[in-house]
N, C-alpha and C positions, 0 to 999 in steps of 0.2 A: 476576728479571732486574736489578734496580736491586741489588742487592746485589753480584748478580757484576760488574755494571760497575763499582763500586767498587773492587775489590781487582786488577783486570786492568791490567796497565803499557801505556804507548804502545808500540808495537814502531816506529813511523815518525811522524817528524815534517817542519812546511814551516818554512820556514826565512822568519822577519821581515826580521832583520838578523843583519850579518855587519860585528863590529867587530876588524880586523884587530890595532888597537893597544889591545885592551880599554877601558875605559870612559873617554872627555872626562874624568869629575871625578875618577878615579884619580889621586893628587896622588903617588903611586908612580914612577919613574923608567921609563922607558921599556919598557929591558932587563927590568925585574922586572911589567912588564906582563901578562896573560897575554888572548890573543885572544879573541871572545868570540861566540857565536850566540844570539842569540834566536829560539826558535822555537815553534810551537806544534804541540801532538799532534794526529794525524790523526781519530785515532775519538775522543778523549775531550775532546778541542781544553782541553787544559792548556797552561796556557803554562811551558816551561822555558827556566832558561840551559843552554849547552852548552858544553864546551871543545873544540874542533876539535885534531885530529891536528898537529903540528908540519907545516911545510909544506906544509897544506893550506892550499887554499880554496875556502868554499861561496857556490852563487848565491843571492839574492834570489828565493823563490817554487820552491826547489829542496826535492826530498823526498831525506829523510835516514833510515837506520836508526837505529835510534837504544836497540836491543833486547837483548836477555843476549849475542845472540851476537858473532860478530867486524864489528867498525861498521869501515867503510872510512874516514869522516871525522871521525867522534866519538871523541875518547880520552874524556873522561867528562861525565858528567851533576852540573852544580853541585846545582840541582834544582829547585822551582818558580819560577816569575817573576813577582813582584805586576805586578797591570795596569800600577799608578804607575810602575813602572822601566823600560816600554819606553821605547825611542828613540820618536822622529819618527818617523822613519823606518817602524819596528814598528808602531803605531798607524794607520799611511796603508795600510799592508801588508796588517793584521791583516783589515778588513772585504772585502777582496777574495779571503784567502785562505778566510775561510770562507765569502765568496757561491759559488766555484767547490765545494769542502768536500760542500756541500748540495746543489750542482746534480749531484754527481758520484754521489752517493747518496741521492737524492729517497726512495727505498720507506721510509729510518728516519722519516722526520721523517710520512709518510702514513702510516706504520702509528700515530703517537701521536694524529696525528686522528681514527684507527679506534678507538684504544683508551684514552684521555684519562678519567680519570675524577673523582670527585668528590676534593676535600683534603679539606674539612670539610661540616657541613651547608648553610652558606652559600657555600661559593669551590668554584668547579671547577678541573681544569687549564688549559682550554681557555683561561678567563678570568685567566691567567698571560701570554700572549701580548699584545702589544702591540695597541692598537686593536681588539681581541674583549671585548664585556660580554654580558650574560648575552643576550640576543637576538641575536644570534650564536650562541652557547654551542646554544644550545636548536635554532636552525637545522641545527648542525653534526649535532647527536648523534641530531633526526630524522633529514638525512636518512642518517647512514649506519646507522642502523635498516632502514629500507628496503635501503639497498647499499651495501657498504663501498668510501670513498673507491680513485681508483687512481693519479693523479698532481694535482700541484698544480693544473693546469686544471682535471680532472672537480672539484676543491673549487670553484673560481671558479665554474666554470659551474652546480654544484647549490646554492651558496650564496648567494643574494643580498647584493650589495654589501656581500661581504666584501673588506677591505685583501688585497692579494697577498699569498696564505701563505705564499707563499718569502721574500720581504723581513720577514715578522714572526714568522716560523722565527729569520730572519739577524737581526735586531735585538734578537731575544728572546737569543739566543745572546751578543750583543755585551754585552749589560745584565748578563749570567750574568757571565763572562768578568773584568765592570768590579768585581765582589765582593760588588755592594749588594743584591743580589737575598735573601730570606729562602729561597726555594725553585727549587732546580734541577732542569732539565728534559733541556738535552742537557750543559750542562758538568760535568766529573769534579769532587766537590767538595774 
């Protein structure tokens, strides 16, 4: 599975920001400006630039195709986007488009609590996530020995004083995203 998510393109992306006169520090003339969208992919939450269609324009929090076939508002894909180059804007954006992301699709992120396994002899995956050390770790993979998790409550409720999985899903996701992380879990690398 982790292989084929590698090689698989975003077909749809949300949209950060939407800069009509391409980039503040473009020291380029106006005219030779060209527009510009920051966005990030839906399943693989990559972040690309984008160049929007002549004419057009996209909203703020708006999903885009963005795939081999005929894109309504995309004429082309520049192509990744380091974290460091979003806007303000993009960055304010970014943690709410993937709190909604997660919430929209809750079974990926429970099926890796189901199925989260060791890295090495000493590090697990579990203990990758923000605020999980290894007594957590050991709480989780009891108990879905007994029953595999079903939504982020059933964790809460059979894991003792574990941090909300859904916010350390989203912050573990944010950390990926930011570059620093040595090992990724939901971001395309």
């Amino acid at each position: 599975m982790e292989e084929q998510r590698r090689t698989q393109k975003e077909e749809t992306a949300i949209v950060l920001d939407f800069l009509p006169n391409g980039y503040p520090f473009d020291a380029r003339p106006l005219y030779k400006k060209t527009p510009i969208v920051q966005a990030v992919g839906k399943n693989h939450f990559v972040l690309l630039e984008l160049v929007p269609k002549k004419e057009c324009t996209v909203m703020t929090n708006e999903e885009i195709y963005i795939g081999e076939g005929k894109r309504d508002k995309i004429h082309h894909i520049i192509g990744r986007l380091p974290f460091e180059k979003l806007t303000t804007t993009a960055r304010q954006e970014l943690e709410y488009v993937i709190k909604e992301l997660v919430e929209k699709t809750p079974q990926r992120y429970i099926e890796f609590f189901n199925k989260a396994a060791p890295l090495t002899t000493r590090m697990h995956q579990l203990e990758l996530l923000p605020g999980l050390g290894k007594k957590h770790m050991w709480e989780i993979i009891e108990a879905r020995e007994i029953k595999q998790f079903e939504s982020f409550i059933d964790i809460r409720q059979r894991v003792k004083l574990i941090p909300d999985p859904e916010k350390i899903v989203i912050k573990r996701i944010l950390k990926e995203m930011e570059g620093n992380e040595k090992h990724k879990i939901f971001v395309e690398l």
